[in-house]
N, C-alpha and C positions, 0 to 999 in steps of 0.2 A: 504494500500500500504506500502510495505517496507519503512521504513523510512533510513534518509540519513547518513549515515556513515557507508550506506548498503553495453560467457569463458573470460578469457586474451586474448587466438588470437582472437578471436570475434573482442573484443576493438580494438586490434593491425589491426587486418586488415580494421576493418572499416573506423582508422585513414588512412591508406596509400593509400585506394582505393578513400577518399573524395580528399586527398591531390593529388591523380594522377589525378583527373579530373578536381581539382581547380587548381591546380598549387600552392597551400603552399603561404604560408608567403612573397616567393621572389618578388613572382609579385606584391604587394603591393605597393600603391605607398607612399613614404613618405610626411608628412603632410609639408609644408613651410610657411614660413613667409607671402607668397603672397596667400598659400590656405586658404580660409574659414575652421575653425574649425567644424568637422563631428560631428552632433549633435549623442554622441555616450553615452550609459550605457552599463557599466560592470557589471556583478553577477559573483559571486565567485558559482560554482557547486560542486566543492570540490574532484570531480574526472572522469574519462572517464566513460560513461554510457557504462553498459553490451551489453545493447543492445535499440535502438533507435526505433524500432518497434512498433509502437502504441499499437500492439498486446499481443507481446512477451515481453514486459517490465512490469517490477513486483515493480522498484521499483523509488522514488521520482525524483531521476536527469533524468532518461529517462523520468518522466512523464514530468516536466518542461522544455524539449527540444520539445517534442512531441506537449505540450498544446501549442505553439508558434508558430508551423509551420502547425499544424493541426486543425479543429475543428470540434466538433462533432453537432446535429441536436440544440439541446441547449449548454449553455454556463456556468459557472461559474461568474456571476458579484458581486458588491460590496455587502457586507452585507451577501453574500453566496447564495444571491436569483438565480433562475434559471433564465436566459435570453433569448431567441431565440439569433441562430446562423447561423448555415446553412444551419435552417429550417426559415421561416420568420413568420411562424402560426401554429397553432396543435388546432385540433378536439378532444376532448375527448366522448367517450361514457358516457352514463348516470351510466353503470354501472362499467366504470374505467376500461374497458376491452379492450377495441379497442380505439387506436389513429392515427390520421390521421395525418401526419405532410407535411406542404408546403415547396416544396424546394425552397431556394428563390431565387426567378428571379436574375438574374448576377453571382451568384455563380458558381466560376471558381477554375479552379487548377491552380497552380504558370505555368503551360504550357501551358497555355489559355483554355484548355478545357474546357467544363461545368460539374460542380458536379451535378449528377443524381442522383434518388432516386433508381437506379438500383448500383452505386457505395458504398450505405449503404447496400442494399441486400446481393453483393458481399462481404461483409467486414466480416457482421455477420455472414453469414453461412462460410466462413472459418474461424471465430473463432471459430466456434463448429462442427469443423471438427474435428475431435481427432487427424487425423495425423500432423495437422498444431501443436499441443501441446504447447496450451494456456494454461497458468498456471489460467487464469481469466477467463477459459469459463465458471464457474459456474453461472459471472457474466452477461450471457446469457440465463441463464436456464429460467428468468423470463418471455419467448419468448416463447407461446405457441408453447408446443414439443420440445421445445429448447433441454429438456436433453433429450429427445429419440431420435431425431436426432441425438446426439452426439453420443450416445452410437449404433448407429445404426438403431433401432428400427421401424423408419420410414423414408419416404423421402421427399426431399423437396419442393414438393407439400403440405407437410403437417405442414412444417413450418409456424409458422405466421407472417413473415414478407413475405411484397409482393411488388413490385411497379406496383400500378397501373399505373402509365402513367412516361414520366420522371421527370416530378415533383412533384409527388405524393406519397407519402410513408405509406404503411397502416402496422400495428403493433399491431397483437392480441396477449395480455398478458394470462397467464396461470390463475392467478389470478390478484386481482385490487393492486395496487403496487403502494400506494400516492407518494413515492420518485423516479417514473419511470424517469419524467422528468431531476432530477438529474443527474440519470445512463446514460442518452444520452451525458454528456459533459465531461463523461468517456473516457479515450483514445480505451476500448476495442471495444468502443462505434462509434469509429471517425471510418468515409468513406475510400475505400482505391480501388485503379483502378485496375479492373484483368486486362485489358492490360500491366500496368507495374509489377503487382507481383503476376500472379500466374506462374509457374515455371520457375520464377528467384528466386531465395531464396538469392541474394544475393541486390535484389532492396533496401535494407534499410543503406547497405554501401556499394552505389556508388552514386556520388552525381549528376548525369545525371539521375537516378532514385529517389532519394524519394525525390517526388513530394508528396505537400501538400494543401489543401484545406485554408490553416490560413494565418494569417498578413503578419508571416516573411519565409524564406525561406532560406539555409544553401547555405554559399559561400565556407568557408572552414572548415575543421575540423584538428587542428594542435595536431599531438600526443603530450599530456599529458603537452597541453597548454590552449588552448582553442575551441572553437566552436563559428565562426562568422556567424552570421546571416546580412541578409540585408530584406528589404520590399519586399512583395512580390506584385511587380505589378498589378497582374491579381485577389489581392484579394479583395471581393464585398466592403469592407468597406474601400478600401487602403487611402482616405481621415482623417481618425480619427488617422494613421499611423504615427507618429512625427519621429523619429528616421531614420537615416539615419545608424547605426547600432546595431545593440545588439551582445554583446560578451558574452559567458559565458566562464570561467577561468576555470581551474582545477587546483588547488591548494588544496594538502590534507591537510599538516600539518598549524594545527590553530595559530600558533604562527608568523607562514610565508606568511598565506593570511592577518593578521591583521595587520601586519607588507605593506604590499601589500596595503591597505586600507589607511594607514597613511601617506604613502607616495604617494597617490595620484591615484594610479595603478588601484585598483578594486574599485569599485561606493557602490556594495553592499553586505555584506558579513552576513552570522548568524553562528551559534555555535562558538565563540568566544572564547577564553582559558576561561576555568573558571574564574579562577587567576584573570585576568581583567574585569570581566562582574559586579562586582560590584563598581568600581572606570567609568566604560564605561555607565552605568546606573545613575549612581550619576552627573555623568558630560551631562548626555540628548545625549552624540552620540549614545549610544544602546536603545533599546524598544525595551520590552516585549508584542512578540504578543501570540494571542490566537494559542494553535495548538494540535487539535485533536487526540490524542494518545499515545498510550502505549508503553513506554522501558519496557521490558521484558527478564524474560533468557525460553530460549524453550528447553525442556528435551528430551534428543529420547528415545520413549517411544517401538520404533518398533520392537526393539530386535536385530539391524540390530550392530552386534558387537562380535568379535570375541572371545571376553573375557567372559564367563558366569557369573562370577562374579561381573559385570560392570552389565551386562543384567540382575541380578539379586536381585542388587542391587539399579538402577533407575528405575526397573520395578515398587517397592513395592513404591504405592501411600502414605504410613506412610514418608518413604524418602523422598519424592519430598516434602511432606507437611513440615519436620521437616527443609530441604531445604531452603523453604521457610520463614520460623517461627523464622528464626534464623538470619536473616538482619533484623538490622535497617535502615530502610528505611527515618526515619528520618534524620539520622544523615548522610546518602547517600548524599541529597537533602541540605542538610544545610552549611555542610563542603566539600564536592565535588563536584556537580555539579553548586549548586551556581546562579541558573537563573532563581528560585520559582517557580521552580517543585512543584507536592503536590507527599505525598507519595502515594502509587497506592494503594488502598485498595479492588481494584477488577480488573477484564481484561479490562472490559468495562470502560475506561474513561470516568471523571467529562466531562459536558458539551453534550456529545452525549442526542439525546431529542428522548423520547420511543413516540409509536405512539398516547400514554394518552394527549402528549405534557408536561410531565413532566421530568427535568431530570431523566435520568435509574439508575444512582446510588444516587439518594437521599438516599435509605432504602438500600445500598449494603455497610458491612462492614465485606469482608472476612479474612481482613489481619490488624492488627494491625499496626500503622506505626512505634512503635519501636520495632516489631518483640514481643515476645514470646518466648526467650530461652530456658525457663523449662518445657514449652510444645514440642519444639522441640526437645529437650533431652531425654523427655518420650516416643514419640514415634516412635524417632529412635533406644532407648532400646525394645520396646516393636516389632521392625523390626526383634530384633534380633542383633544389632550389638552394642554392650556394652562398646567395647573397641576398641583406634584405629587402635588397630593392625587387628580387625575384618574387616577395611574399608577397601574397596579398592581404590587405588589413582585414580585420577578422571585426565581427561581433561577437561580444558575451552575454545573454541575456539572463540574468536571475530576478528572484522576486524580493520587495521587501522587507527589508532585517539587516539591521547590523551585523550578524554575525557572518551573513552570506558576502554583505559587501567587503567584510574585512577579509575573507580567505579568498574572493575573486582579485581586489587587490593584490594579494602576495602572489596569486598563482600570476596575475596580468604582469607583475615584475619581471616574474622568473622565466616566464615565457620570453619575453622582449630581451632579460639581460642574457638568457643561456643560448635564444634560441635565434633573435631577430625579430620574431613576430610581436607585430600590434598587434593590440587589442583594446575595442573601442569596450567599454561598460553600459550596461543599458539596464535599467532596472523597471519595473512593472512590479504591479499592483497582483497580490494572489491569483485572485480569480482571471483578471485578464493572462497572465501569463501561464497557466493552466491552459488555456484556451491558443493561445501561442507557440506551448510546447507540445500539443496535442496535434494542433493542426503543421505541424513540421512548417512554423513560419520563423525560424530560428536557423542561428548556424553553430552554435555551442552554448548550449545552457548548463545552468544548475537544474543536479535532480538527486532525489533520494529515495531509496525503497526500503521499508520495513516491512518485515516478516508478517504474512497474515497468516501462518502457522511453520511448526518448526522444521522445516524439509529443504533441502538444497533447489528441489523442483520449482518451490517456489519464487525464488530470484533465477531462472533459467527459462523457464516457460514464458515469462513476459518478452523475451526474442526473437519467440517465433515467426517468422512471416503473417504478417498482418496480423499481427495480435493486439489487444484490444489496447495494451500498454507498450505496447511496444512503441515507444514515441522518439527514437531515432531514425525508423523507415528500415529499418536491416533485415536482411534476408540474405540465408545462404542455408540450401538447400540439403548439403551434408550437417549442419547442425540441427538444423529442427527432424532429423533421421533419428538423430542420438537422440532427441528428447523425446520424440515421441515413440521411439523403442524401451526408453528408462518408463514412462508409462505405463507399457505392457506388461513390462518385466516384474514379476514375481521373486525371482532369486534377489537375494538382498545383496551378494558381493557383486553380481553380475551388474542391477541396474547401479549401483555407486559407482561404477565402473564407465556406464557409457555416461552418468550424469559429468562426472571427471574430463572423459572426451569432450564433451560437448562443452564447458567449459574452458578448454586450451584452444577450440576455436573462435569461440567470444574473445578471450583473452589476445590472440592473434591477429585478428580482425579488428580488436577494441575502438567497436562505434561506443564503449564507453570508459570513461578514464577515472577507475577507483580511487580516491583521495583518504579517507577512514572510514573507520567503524564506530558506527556511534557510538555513544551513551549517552543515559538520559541523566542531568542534574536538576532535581527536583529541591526547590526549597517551600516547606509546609507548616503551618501553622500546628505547634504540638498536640493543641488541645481536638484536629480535626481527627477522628480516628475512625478503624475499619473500611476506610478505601482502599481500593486495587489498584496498583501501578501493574500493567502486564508489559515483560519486555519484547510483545508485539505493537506496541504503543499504544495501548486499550489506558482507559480509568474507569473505574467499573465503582461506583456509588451506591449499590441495592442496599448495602448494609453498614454506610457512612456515617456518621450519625458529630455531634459537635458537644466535647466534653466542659460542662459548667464549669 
């Protein structure tokens, strides 16, 4: 999933359409002297989600709005282990093909409705509708026939998803997929009612419509302030519910939500100014959590650029490597970012566990952490471009955040002093540049992927030809072989084996230029307690609650 620092009307209208149905901020009533204190937590989100769509969201802030007011068959709990949710049991076949899952008795929507195993039905086959245009229905494909229904091919008769009865959910996989259970506490994954959204396209901002099956449930939505949530009465567990609100903020610049944080305003906040993460860590208000993923710059490789020059010059895989070869990634991580990163020495981040149950990058060392400069000087000579006047000047496009401009700046140095190459800086606004980097109107961005469960598959698959993520335009035909053979493959040393291939020719080819491995520094008010930090970038509040 997009990591965080990840249309504009979109955003704008979703805010005005919740606020005309809640009434905004006025009707509010203010706290007094003679009211009990609202046992309330704030998170800092960092800014208006694109889009709030279980479906249609790509990236962290919708996901952590989504996981809150929705849930899918399993869940996310402590330690990362899968839970039941709003399945209460699952059947599995002996040969890991077919699951059965119980929908669990009480399970209601914030409208008292009942969630049926016919409202999961409903949800997946419009994600692999193609016209609904999920950027994640790959991550459907694992749905026997999932991709030939999408692509047409068959009908839905021939899907394998079924509801036998309304509490019964039957699910035949294409192949045996040990981290299926995961992929269900996926948002593409979560239930969703055709009565309220199939053609409404606007059910997900308006706050009379998105209606949710989880804890909390959206009161108001105040442009480019915050997002109030209150409990959601009718949900099965509403007893485990403490909180009497949860707010999430939107505050982009880091210097102003911590500032927000200090003086009492927001509860919980992470990516803190650099500058201060090691004075905020020495003094115990910050912790370093674990967090699944890759800062990255993603090259467009598609040709999709007016300049042939440009397109000729990031086409040649010698560039992108020399690119590469020529950050210090150490010195990235040590003097700028500052919050014990490692440097990245492959796509797939430390930590993710291949199906052997071994870390995947134990034996992965593509990238040196203090770069390689005389290798990258050879074979950007050997590209053909000798001198900098042979270069052509480059754009950088990232979104904003201080933390992004300060690592584009050292890498925009290091380029220019090791390499020759310019490079102009361009910065955009979240959402528009979502929309920039998607539609490949770029020639080197920032990008970031975290783990949406703990598999190598899932930082690999997003490369496939035309894949929904796939937002460098890259294609190459011998690697989406490996991945979609590592797919198939049942033996656990065999598919680690071709996952490993398939990754030396990403890494070969590299339309993208690993920089680190996250971490998340989270600094939290001590008295908020029972929230989830998940190191797929989840925060999971059902059972948060704010200590007198």
């Amino acid at each position: 999933m997009l990591g965080r620092l990840n249309g504009k009307s979109l955003a704008l209208a979703s805010m005005v359409l919740f606020l005309a149905a809640c009434g905004g901020k006025s009707e509010e009533k203010v706290a007094t002297s003679s009211t009990p204190k609202k046992n309330t937590i704030s998170y800092n989100l960092g800014t208006d989600p694109r889009t709030i769509d279980p479906q249609l969201n790509t990236a962290v802030d919708g996901s952590i709005v989504a996981s809150n007011v929705f849930e899918g068959l399993f869940a996310e709990g402590e330690g990362g282990k899968s839970v039941p949710a709003a399945a209460e049991s699952v059947e599995v076949s002996t040969d890991g093909l077919v699951y059965k899952f119980k929908i669990r008795e009480g399970a209601k929507w914030s409208d008292g409705k009942p969630v049926t195993a016919h409202d999961f039905v409903y949800s997946w086959k419009r994600g692999l509708t193609a016209d609904t245009a999920m950027e994640y229905a790959y991550q459907l494909f694992y749905i026997k026939n999932g991709e030939r229904f999408y692509n047409g091919e068959v009908g839905e008769v021939d899907l394998g998803v079924k509801a036998l009865d309304d509490r019964t959910l039957e699910v035949t996989l294409e192949n045996s997929t040990p981290y299926f259970l995961a992929l269900t506490s996926f948002p593409a994954y979560f239930p969703l009612r055709e009565d309220v959204v199939k053609g409404n396209s606007s059910w997900a901002i308006d706050a009379k419509t998105y209606i949710g099956n989880g804890p909390f449930k959206i009161k108001t939505w105040s442009p480019k302030e915050s997002i109030l949530l209150v409990p959601n009465e009718n949900y099965w567990g509403k007893s485990e519910v403490k909180l009497d609100e949860l707010r999430f903020d939107m505050i982009v610049d880091d210097k102003t939500y911590l500032n927000a944080f200090k003086s009492g305003e927001v509860d919980i906040i992470d990516s803190p100014p650099s500058s201060e993460i090691p004075s905020l860590l020495s003094s115990g208000e910050g912790k370093i959590y674990p967090y699944l993923g890759t800062y990255f710059y993603v090259v467009n490789v598609s040709g999709n650029n007016s300049n042939p020059e440009i397109v000729k010059f990031l086409g040649d895989s010698r560039v992108r490597k020399a690119l590469a070869l020529s950050i210090n990634k150490k010195l990235l991580v040590e003097q700028v970012t500052k919050a014990g990163q490692l440097p990245a020495k492959s796509f797939v981040p430390a930590g993710i566990v291949a199906t052997d149950g071994k870390d995947f990058t134990a034996n992965s060392s593509y990238l040196p952490a203090e770069g390689d400069v005389e290798l990258a000087q050879k074979l950007l000579a050997e590209a053909g471009y000798t001198t900098p006047e042979s270069i052509p000047k480059l754009t950088f496009t990232f979104n904003t955040g201080d933390g992004h401009a300060m690592v584009a700046q050292a890498v925009q140095d290091m380029w220019k002093k090791n390499l020759g190459v310019n490079i102009e800086l361009k910065n955009e606004e979240w959402a528009v540049f979502q929309t920039t980097r998607n539609s490949l109107n770029y020639e080197i961005a920032r990008h970031g992927w975290i783990a949406d469960y703990n598999d190598p598959m899932n930082f690999l698959d997003m490369w496939l030809t035309g894949g929904g993520n796939n937002a460098a335009g890259y294609s190459n035909a011998e690697y989406d072989n490996y991945v979609k053979e590592a797919q198939r493959e049942s033996d656990p040393a065999k598919r680690t084996a071709l996952l490993h291939k398939a990754e030396d020719i990403l890494m070969s080819d590299m339309p993208v230029i690993p920089l680190y491995y996250y971490t998340s520094v989270v600094v939290a008010n001590p008295k908020a307690k029972g929230w989830i930090k998940s190191p797929l970038g989840g925060y999971f509040f059902k059972k948060a609650y704010m200590e007198n």
